[in-house]
VEXGUMAR-159740 format. One record per residue (C-alpha): x, y, z; residue in three letters. Coordinates in pm, 1 decimal. Each point is the difference from the previous one (the first is absolute). Example, Ala and Ser with C-alpha at 12.3 -4.5 7.8 and 13.67 -1.06 7.14 Angstrom:
2
+----------+----------+----------+------+
|     east |    north |       up | code |
+----------+----------+----------+------+
|   1230.0 |   -450.0 |    780.0 |  ALA |
|    137.0 |    344.0 |    -66.0 |  SER |
+----------+----------+----------+------+
//
This chain:
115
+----------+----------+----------+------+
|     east |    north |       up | code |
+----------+----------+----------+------+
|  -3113.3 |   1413.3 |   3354.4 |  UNK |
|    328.4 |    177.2 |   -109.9 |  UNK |
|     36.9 |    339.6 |   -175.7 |  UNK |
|    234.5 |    111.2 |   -255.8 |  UNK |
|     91.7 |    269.2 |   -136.4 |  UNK |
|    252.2 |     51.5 |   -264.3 |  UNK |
|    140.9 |    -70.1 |   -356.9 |  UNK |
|    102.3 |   -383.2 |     55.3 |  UNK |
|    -97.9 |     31.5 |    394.4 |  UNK |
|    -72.2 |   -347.5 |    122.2 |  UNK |
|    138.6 |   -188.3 |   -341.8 |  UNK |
|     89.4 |   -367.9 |     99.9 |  UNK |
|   -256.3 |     30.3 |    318.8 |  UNK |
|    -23.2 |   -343.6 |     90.3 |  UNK |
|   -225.9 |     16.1 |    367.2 |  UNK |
|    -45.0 |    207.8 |    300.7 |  UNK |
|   -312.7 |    219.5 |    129.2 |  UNK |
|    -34.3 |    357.3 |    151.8 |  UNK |
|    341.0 |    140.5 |   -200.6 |  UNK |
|     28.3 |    350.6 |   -176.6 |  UNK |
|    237.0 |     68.9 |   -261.0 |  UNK |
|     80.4 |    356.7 |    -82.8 |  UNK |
|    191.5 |     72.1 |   -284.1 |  UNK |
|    185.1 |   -147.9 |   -358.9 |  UNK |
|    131.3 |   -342.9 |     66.1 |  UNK |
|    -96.9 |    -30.9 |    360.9 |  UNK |
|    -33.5 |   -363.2 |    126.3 |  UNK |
|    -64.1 |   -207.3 |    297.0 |  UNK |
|    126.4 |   -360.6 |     92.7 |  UNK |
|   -205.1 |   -303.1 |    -11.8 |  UNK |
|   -250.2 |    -67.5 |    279.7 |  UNK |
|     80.3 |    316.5 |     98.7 |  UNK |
|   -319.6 |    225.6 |    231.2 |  UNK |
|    -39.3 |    322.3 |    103.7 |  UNK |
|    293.0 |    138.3 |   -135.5 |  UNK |
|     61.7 |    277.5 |   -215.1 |  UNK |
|    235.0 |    128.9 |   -261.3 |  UNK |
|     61.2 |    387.5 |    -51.5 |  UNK |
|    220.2 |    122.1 |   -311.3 |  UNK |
|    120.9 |   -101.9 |   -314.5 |  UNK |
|    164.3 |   -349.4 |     23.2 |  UNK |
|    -99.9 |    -65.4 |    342.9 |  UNK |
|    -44.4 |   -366.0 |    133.8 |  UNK |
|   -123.9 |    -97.2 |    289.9 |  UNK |
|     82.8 |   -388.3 |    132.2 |  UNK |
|   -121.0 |     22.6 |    298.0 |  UNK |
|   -377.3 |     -6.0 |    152.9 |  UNK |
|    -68.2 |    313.2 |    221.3 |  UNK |
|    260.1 |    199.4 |   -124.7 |  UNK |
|    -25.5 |    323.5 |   -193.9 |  UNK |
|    322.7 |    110.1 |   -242.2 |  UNK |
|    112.3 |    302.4 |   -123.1 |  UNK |
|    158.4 |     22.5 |   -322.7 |  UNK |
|    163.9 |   -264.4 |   -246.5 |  UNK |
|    204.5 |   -258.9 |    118.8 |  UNK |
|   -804.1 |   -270.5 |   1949.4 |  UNK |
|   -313.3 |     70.2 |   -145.6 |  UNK |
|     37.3 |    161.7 |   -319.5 |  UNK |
|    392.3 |    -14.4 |   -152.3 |  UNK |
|     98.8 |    315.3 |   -233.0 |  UNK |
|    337.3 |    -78.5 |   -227.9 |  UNK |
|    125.9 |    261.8 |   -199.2 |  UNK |
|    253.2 |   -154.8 |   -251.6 |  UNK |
|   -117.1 |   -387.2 |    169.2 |  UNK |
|   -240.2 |   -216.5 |   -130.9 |  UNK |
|    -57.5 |   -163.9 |    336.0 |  UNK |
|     67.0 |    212.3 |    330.8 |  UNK |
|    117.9 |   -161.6 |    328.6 |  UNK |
|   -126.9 |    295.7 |    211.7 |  UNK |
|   -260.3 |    293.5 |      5.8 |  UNK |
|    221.2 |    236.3 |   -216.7 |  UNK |
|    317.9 |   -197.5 |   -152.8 |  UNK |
|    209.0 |    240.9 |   -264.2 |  UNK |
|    222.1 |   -144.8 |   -186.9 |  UNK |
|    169.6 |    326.5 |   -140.6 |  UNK |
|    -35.8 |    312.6 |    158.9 |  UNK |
|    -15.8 |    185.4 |    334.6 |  UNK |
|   -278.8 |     11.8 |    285.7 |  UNK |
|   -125.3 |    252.1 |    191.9 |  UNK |
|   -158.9 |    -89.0 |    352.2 |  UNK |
|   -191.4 |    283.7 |    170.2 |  UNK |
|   -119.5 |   -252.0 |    274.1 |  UNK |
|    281.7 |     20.2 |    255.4 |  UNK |
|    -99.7 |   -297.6 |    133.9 |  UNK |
|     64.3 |   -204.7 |   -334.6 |  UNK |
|    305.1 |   -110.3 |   -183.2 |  UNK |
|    159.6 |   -153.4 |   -284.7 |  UNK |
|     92.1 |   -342.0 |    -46.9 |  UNK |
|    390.8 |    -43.0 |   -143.3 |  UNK |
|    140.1 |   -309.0 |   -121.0 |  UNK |
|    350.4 |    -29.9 |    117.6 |  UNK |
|    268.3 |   -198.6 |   -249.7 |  UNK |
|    -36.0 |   -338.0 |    160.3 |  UNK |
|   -340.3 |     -5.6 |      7.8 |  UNK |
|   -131.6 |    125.2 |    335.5 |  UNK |
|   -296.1 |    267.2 |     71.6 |  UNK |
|     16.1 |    349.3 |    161.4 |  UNK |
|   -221.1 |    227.8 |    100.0 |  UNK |
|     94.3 |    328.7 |     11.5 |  UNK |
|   -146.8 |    273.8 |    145.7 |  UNK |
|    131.5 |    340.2 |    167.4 |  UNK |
|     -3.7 |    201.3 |    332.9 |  UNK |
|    -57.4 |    398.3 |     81.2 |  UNK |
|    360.4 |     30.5 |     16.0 |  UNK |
|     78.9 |   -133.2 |   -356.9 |  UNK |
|    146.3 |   -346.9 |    111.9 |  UNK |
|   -148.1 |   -293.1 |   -245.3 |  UNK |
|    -87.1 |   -306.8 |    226.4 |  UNK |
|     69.9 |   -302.2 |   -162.5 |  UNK |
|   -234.1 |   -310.2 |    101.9 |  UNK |
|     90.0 |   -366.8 |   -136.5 |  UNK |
|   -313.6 |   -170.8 |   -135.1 |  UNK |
|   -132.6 |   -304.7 |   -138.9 |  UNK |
|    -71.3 |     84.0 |   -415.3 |  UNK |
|   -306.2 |     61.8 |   -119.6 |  UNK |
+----------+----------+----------+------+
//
């Protein structure tokens, strides 16, 4: 079963099971499961993903309709209070970076495959 709630949430739903829709014009992709869209316009195209606003495990996108990691932002800073995490960069020509930072201030910069 899905649930929606909402002026217009879930208008055009064509299939999916186990989504929630949460707010006016919120929608979800076809054959789409266990996602969930949060916010006025959101849309979520991708199953096991939860988004944030309009448009490894669980996937939260803020300003994405279909995150590539466990917290992608398109717009907007992060803040990490794990020192053990990072944040992933995309340099210009494509390649992946983690970044994360030592007691002494210095950012260490790993190259990684892209999520």
């Amino acid at each position: 079963t899905n649930t929606f709630i909402g002026y217009e949430s879930g208008l055009g739903f064509g299939n999916g099971t186990n989504n929630t829709l949460i707010g006016f014009n919120t929608s979800v992709g076809n054959g789409i499961i266990n996602s969930t869209a949060i916010g006025a316009g959101a849309y979520v195209n991708q199953s096991n993903s939860i988004v944030l606003g309009g448009s490894g495990g669980e996937y939260v996108g803020i300003g994405t309709s279909a995150p590539n990691a466990a917290l992608e932002v398109a717009n907007g800073d992060i803040y990490l209070p794990n020192s053990n995490n990072g944040i992933i960069l995309t340099s210009p020509n494509g390649q992946c970076w983690r970044v994360t930072i030592n007691n002494t201030g210095t950012l260490i910069r790993t190259s990684i495959t892209c999520p």
